[in-house]
Every structure is written in C-alpha cells, then in structure tokens.
C-alpha positions in Angstrom: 133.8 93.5 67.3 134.4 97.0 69.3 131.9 99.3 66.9 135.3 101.5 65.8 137.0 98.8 64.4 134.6 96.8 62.3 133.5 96.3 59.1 130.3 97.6 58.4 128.6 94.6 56.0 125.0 96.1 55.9 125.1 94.7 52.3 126.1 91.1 53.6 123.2 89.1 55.1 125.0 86.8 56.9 128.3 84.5 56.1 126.1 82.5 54.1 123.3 83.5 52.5 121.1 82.7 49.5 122.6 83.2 46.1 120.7 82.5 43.1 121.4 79.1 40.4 120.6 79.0 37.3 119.8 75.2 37.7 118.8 73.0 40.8 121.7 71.9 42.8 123.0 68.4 42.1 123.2 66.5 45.5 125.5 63.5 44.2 128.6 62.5 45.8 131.8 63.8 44.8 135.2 61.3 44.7 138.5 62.3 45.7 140.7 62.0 42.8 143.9 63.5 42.2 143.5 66.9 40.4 142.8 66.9 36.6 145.4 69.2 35.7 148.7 70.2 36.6 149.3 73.7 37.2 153.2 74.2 37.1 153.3 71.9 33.8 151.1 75.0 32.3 153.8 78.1 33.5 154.5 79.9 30.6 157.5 81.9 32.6 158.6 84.4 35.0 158.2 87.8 32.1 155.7 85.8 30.1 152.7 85.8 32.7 153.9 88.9 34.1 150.9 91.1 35.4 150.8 94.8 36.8 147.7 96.5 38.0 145.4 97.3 41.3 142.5 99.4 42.5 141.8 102.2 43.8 138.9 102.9 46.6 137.1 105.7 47.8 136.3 105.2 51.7 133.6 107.9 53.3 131.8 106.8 56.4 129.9 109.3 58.9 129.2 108.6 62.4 127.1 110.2 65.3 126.6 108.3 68.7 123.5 109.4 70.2 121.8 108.0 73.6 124.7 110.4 75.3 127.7 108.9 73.6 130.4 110.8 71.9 134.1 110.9 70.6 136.9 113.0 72.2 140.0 114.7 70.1 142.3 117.2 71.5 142.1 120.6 71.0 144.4 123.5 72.5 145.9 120.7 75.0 141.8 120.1 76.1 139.9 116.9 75.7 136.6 118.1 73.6 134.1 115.6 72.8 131.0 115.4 70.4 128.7 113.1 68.5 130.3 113.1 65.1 133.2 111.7 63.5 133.9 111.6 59.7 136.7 109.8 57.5 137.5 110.0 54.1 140.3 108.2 52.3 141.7 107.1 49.0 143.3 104.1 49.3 145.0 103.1 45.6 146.7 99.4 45.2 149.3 99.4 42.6 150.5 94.9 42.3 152.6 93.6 40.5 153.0 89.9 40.0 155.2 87.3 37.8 154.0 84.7 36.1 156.0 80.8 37.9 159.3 79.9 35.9 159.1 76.5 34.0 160.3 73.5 35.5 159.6 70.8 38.7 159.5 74.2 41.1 158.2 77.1 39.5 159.3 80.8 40.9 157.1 83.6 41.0 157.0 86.7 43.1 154.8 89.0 43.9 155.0 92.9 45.3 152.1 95.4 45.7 152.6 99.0 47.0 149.7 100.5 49.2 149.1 104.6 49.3 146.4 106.2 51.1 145.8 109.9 50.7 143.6 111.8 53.3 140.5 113.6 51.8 139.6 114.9 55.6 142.3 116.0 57.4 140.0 117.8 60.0 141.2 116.5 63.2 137.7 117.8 64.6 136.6 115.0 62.0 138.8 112.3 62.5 138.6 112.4 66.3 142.2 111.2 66.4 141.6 108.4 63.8 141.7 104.6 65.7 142.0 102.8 62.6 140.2 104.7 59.8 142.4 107.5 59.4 146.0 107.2 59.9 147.0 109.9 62.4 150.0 111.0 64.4 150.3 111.6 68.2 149.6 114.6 68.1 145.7 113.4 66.7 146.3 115.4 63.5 145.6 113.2 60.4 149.1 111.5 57.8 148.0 113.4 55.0 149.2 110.9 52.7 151.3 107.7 53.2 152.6 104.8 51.6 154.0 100.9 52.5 155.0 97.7 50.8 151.5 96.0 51.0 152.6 92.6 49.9 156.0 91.2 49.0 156.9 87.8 48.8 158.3 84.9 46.9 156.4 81.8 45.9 157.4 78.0 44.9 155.1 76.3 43.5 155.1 72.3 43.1 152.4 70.6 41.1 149.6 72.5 42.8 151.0 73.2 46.0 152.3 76.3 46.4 154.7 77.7 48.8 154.7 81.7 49.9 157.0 83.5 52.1 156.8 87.2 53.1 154.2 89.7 53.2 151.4 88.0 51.8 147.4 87.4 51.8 145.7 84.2 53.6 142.3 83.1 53.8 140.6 80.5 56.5 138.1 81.2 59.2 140.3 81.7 62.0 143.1 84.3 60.1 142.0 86.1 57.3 142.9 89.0 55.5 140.6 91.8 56.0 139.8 94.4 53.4 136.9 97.1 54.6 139.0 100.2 55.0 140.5 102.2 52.1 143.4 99.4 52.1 143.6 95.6 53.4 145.4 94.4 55.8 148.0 91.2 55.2 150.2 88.9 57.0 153.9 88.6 57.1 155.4 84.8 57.4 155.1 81.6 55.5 152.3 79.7 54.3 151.2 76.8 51.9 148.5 75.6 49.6 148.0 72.5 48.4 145.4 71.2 45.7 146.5 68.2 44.8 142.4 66.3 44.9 139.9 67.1 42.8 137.6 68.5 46.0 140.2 68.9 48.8 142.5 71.1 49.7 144.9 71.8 52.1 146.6 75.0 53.6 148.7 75.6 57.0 150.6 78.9 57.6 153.0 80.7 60.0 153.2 84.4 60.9 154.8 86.7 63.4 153.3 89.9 62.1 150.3 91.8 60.6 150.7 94.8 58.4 147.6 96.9 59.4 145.0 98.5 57.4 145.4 101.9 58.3 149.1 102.1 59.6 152.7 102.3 58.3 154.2 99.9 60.3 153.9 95.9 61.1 152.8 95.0 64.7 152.5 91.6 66.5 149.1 90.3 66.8 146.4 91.2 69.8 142.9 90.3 70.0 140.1 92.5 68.6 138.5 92.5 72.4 140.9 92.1 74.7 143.6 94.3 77.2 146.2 94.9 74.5 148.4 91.7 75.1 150.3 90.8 71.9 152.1 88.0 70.7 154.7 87.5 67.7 153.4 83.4 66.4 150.3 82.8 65.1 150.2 78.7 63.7 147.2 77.7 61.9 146.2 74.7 59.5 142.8 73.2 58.2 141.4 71.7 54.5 138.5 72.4 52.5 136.6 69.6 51.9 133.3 68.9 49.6 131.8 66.0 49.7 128.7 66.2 47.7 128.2 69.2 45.0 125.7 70.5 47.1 127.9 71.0 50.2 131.3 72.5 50.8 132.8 72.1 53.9 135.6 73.4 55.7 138.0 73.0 59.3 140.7 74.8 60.6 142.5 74.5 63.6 145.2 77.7 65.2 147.8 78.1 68.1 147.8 81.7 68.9 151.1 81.7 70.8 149.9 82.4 75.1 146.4 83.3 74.2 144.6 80.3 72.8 144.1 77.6 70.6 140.9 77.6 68.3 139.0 75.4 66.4 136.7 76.2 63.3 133.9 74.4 61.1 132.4 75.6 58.8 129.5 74.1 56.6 127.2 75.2 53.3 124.7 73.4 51.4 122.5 74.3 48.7 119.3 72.4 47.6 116.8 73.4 44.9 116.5 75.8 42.0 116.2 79.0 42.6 113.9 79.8 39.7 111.2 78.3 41.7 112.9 77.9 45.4 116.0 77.0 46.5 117.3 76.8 50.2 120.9 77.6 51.8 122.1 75.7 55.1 124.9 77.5 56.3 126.7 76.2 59.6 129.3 78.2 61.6 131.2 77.1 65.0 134.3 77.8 67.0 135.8 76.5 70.0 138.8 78.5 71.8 140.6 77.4 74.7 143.6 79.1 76.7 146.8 78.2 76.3 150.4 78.8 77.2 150.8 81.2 79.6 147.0 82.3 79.0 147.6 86.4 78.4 143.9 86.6 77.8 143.1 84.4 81.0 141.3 81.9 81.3 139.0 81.0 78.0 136.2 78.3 77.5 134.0 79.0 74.9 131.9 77.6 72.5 129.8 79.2 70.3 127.9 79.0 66.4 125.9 80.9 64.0 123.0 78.8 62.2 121.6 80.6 58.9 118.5 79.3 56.2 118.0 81.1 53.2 115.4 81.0 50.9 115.7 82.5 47.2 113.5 82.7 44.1 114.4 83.9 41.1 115.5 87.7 41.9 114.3 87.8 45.7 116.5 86.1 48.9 115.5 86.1 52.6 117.6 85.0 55.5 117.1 84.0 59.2 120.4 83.5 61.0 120.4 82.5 64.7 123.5 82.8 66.4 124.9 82.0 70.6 127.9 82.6 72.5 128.4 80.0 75.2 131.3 81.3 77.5 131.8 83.8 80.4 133.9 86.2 77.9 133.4 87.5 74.8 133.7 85.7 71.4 137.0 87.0 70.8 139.6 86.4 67.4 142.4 88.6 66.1 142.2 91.9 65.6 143.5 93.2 61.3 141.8 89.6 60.3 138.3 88.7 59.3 138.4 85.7 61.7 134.7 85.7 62.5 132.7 83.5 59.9 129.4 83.9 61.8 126.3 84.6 60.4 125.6 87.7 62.4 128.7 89.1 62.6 127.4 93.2 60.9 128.1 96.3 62.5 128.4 94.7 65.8 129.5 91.1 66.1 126.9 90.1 68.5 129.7 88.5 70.4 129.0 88.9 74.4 129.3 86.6 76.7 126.1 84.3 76.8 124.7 86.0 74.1 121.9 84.8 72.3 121.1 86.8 68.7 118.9 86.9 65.3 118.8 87.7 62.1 116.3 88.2 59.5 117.5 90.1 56.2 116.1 90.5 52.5 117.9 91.0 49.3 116.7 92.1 45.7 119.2 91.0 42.5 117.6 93.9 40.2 119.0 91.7 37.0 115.7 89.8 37.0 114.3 92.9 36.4 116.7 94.0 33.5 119.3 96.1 35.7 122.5 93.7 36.2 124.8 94.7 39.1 121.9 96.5 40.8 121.1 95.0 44.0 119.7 95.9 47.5 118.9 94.5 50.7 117.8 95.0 54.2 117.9 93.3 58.2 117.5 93.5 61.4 119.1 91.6 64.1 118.8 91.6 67.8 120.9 89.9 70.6 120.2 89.4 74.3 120.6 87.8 77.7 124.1 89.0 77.3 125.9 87.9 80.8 129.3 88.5 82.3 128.5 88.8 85.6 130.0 84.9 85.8 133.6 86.4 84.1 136.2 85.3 86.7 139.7 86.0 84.3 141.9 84.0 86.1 145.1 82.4 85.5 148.3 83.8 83.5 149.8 87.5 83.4 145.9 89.2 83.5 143.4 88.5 85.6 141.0 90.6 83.8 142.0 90.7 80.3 138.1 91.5 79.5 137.9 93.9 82.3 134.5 95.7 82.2 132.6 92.4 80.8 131.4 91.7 84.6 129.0 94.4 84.0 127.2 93.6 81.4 123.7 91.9 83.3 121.3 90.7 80.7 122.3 93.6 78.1 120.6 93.4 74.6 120.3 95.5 71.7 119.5 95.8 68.3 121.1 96.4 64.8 119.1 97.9 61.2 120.7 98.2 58.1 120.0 98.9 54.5 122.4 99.3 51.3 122.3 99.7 47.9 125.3 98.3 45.8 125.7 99.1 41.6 128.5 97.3 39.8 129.1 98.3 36.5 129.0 95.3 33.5 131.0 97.0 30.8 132.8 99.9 29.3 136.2 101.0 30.6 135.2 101.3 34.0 134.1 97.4 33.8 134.0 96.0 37.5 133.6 99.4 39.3 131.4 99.1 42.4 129.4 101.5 44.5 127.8 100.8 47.9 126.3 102.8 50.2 125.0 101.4 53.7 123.6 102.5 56.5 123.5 101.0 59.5 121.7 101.9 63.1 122.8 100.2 66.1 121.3 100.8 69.4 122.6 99.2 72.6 121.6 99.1 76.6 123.0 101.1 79.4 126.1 98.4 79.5 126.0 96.7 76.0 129.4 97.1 74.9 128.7 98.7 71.3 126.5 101.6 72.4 124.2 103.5 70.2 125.7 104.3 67.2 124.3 105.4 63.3 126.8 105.1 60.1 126.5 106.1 56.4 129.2 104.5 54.6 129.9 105.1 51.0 132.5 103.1 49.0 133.5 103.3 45.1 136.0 101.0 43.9 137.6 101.3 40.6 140.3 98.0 39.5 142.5 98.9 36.5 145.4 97.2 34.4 148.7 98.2 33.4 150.2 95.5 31.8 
C-alpha cells in the first residue's frame, strides 16, 4: 500500500500469528450438520433488543521522511515542502441498533452516526490531509464533520441474514477498514448465511464506499493504481473448517473493468501453548483483468506463508511472502483487502517481490499484567522488478505508470509497540497503543524512507 494511505499494524505480526491456548488443539474432524440453534426463533423484538452506544478514538500519528523526501502544502499561493507532517483526530461512533421482530423474517435496522473533530488544524501539519485529516481545497483542515456511517435494514431468515444500505462486510478481498479515527463501510446489499454447524456462506453487492476520512460516498479505485473508478463491486466465498485445528476460507470478486480475484486463505493450530504450540497460516490471491481492463493488463499470483511458535507468554513469527506478476499486488483502496502476512507499514507488494518477516510478541498476563502486551519485527523485501511491466490493453496503457523503474529495489521495515487494555472499572475495554515504525526504501522503491509514531486510545461506551 502507498505509505500515506495504510494502516500502520506494528502491533500485528502478521495475518496470522501465534495466539496462546489454554489447552492443546484438538485435530479431529468436524461434520457438517445443520446449525444447533436457530437464531430468529430466539428474537425477542424490534424495542426489546434495542441497543445504543459506540466509541470514541483518539488518532495521533507523526511523520518525517528523511533520505531527501518530504511533503508539500500550500502556503501564500507557493508550494513549501518539509519532512514533517502531523494529524490528530477524534473520531466518536455513536450506533444504534434494533433488536429482529418475531416471526419467519425477522426485521431489524441498524444506523450509526460518525463525527470527527480536528485536534490539529495546522495546515503546516496536515500537509493538505490525503486521507488522515479531512481538508478542503483550499489544504486547510474541516474542523469538525459528521455523516451517516451505517444505515441499513436487515431480514433475517433462520440464520441467514439479509442487509441492505450502508453497512459493514468482512472477507479477504472487501473488507471494512478501521485504522483512522473512523472506518470506512460499504453501501449495497449483502448476505450471510449460517445455516451448518462449521460453514458459512456470504456474497455481496456494492456500488459505493463511504471513506474513512471524507464526507461523501465515492465509487471504488484501486489503492495503487491511475485513479480509474468503477460503481459494482460483486463478491462471494464461504468459510469452511474442517478439522478444529484448521479454519479455512475462499472468496471469489468481479471488480466491474478492472479484475476478477480470487482468495484462500488457510490457519491451523497444533499443540499447547503451555509447553509449544505452532500456527500455519496460508495466504494467496490470484487477479486477472477483466472487462474493459481500466487497470490494463493483470496476471498475478502471489502468497504470504507464516509459522508461529508460542509458549506460554512468549510468540515468534517468520512470515515469507512473493508477488509473482509484472505489476504490483494491487486491491481496493477504503478496504482491508490484503490478508497477507506482511502486509505492515508497507505492503511489500511490488512487482516480483520477494519479502520476510520475523517478529516477537510478549502477553505480559503470564507475568501478572493482563492487557499488557508488546512486540517487535523486522521485515525486508527485494528483487522487486517492473522493468517487464508492459500495461497494455483497455482505456490505460500504463495504469501503474512509474512501476517500469523500479530494477531490483529492496528495502526494509522495523517496528515496535506497546498496547494496554484495561480489564475492569468503568473504562472496561479501553485500549492504548503506541507504534513506531521505520521504513527505509532504495532510490526507486516505491514507499521511500519514512519513520511514524502513532498513538491511539480507544474508549467504547453504552447508552442503552
């Protein structure tokens, strides 16, 4: 992901990662039955399972480039550029949702307001905003703004449940994506079914995305690419788990004239993690052009292989990673659609790119302090190639324009964070992280040479 517009997950090691079990994991073989229980039989009733309530989130980060980069704002009618840029937001979530009438079809609905209030409105600071701070043209920061986050209508069958409007979705090629001040969400029509005991189904169709840091709704573009958008996103898959010890899942989406894309994703767990326990954790896509092939010509294959070992209060992970295709790795910008192990500051997403990971985590519960826990990595990616990019076919030749440059780049990514969430009290379920994160790129690596502190506190809290 472009360095601006990513998530910065120094506290994630990798999309899957050693957790700690209480007992060794049980490899037998799970049936598919039909689901135990019936969740529209137990609707109590549109008021009766009414809920009201939210979070609020304060969002610092602080940049510098360094290595000669910088960021540009105006100033006067005059371009000025320097090394730092700083945001700071509130973003507050106020949601309310109803509980499903009784009946066959249960009705619910569901409406959350977003608001975010500028803390810096330095436009020195913001360096025009991008997607941190929202900003108007003139590069001076919306001191405070609000939108309807969410607001849809669901029917719910059984366990299937349908949703239409402004809603939330989860897969691995469109996911909602929640590291600013506020998430962003998905306006269109979806549906989740649980009918089996260990499979589930969803599908889904939407025409916009509701970004994270802007007012309005906007059709979807690709986090890499020239800016081309299109208004139909189609995607479907299951979740699937066979055994106890493994959960897998597969999705398949038609981004309308940019591509279709294919996702599996794998996680198994063996042992006890009070003496040793290992995590297997499997990641690949495949994206082809299609339609009238707005982002040219696409062919690429690539995956994101991770091992964790844990015991007791200690995890460490190696995560390997490759990109096999003359372009970038590329998925839609506003979603988390990149399940790949190394996937941190930078997504170590270039063309031919090879990358790894190795990262260490401490749960400081073992040692009496639950909801204390730190960690550290380092990652590193080479032979990054686009000298082989050709771009043809559609409306742009060159959709990755620039990419031909990049001749054997590599570079390198370090991160530490500490995160603290509180276990009781009235401020149960607060969390604090701070990360920082150094990346460091060659002359033509597209990421550069950045460093970030990010600090984020957020607070949940109940109305009704």
């Amino acid at each position: 992901m472009k360095l601006s517009n990513k998530a910065l997950l120094a506290l994630a090691i990798s999309s899957i990662t050693a957790t700690a079990y209480a007992e060794p994991a049980s490899q037998d073989f799970v049936p598919t039955t039909l689901a135990s229980t019936n969740a529209q039989s137990e609707a109590n009733g549109f008021i009766e399972d009414f809920s009201l309530g939210g979070q609020t989130r304060n969002w610092y980060s602080n940049e510098q480039k360094y290595r000669g980069g910088t960021f540009s704002y105006q100033k006067h009618g005059q371009t000025v550029t320097d090394r730092r840029r700083e945001n700071w937001v509130q973003g507050t979530i106020v949601n309310a949702t109803s509980g499903f009438t009784q009946g066959t079809v249960g009705v619910s609905t569901e409406v959350a307001v977003y608001n975010a209030l500028v803390l810096d409105r330095s436009r020195r600071d913001i360096k025009g905003g991008s997607n941190r701070t929202l900003a108007d043209s003139n590069g001076d920061a919306v001191d405070q703004w609000s939108k309807l986050g969410l607001a849809n209508v669901k029917f719910r069958v059984s366990n299937t449940t349908l949703t239409a409007g402004r809603q939330n979705f989860s897969s691995g090629i469109v996911d909602t994506i929640g590291n600013r001040a506020l998430p962003s969400s998905f306006q269109g029509v979806s549906i989740d079914s649980q009918e089996f005991s260990n499979l589930s189904f969803q599908g889904g169709i939407f025409d916009r995305v509701s970004p994270r840091s802007e007012q309005s709704l906007s059709k979807f573009r690709t986090e890499y690419g020239n800016g081309a958008e299109t208004d139909k996103v189609y995607t479907a898959g299951l979740n699937y788990q066979p055994f106890k010890s493994l959960k897998t899942s597969f999705f398949g989406a038609n981004v309308k004239d940019f591509w279709n894309q294919y996702y599996f994703g794998a996680a198994h767990q063996l042992g006890d993690s009070q003496e040793l326990a290992l995590t297997t954790g499997f990641n690949y896509y495949k994206t082809v052009d299609e339609g009238k092939k707005l982002m040219g010509e696409i062919d690429n294959d690539t995956f994101s292989l991770s091992l964790g070992l844990a015991h007791q209060a200690h995890s460490l992970t190696f995560s390997y990673q490759a990109v096999n295709g003359n372009e970038y790795f590329d998925y839609l910008h506003e979603t988390n659609g990149i399940y790949l192990a190394n996937s941190l500051t930078s997504d170590f997403n270039g063309p031919n790119e090879k990358s790894f990971q190795v990262a260490y985590a401490i749960n400081m519960a073992e040692y009496g302090v639950p909801g204390l826990k730190f960690n550290i990595y380092s990652a590193r990616g080479w032979g990054i190639d686009g000298t082989h990019y050709t771009g043809n076919g559609g409306r742009a030749k060159f959709a990755y324009d620039g990419i031909q440059s990049q001749d054997d780049e590599k570079h390198q990514e370090y991160g530490v964070g500490v995160g603290y969430a509180v276990q009781g009290g009235p401020l149960k379920e607060t969390a604090i992280r701070a990360t920082y994160v150094e990346h460091r790129g060659s002359a033509n690596q597209s990421d550069g040479s950045i460093k970030e502190l990010r600090v984020v506190t957020t607070i949940p809290f109940n109305i009704l």
